[in-house]
C-alpha positions, 0 to 999 in steps of 0.5 A: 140280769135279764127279766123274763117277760111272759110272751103273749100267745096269739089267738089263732082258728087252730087254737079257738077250734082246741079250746072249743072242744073243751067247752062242747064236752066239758069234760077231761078229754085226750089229745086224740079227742080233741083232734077228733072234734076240732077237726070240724072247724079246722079240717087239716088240724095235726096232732102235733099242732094239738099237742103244741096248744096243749103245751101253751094251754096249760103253762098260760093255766086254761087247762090242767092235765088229769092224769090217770094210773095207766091212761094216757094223760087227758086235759080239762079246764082250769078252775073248776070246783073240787072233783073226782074223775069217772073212767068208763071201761067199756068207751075208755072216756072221762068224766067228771064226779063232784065231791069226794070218795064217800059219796061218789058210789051213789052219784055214778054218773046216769047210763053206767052201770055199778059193776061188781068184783 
């Protein structure tokens, strides 16, 4: 029987510069978000290349994927303390609400406005 051993991923500017994102917004973001900004340190990124450190990302459990009805998935950091997520209808970004449903009406996060049905 054959053993299946973890295979080790290489640290590489393309996924320093994925994982850099994450820490400048530290906040759930897209694979087009995180094109955007790791595009900076790394100016000829793909998607495809995001896409692929995505993958490696969150089986090696760096990044957890937030998946919201409708949206396309997003990705935040693994071990975080429990929380909710914030969908900003008018820049369509994400963000992050500590605590639970009950008291998340108060805590809206600064700038946005409380819209009524």
């Amino acid at each position: 029987m054959k053993s299946e051993a973890k295979v080790e991923t290489r640290n590489t500017p393309q996924k320093d510069a994925i994982r850099a994102a994450f820490v400048e917004t530290d906040r759930p973001i897209s694979a087009e978000e995180i094109l955007s900004y790791a595009k900076r340190s790394v100016p000829d990124l793909s998607i495809a290349t995001v896409y692929r450190n995505l993958k490696i990302l969150t089986e090696d459990g760096w990044l957890e994927v937030v998946q919201l009805p409708g949206e396309t998935p997003r990705y935040e950091r693994s071990g975080k303390e429990h929380h909710h997520h914030f969908l900003c209808q008018a820049c369509r970004k994400v963000y992050e609400l500590e605590g639970c449903v009950p008291k998340i009406l108060p805590k809206i996060p600064r700038g946005f406005p409380r819209c009524r049905p």
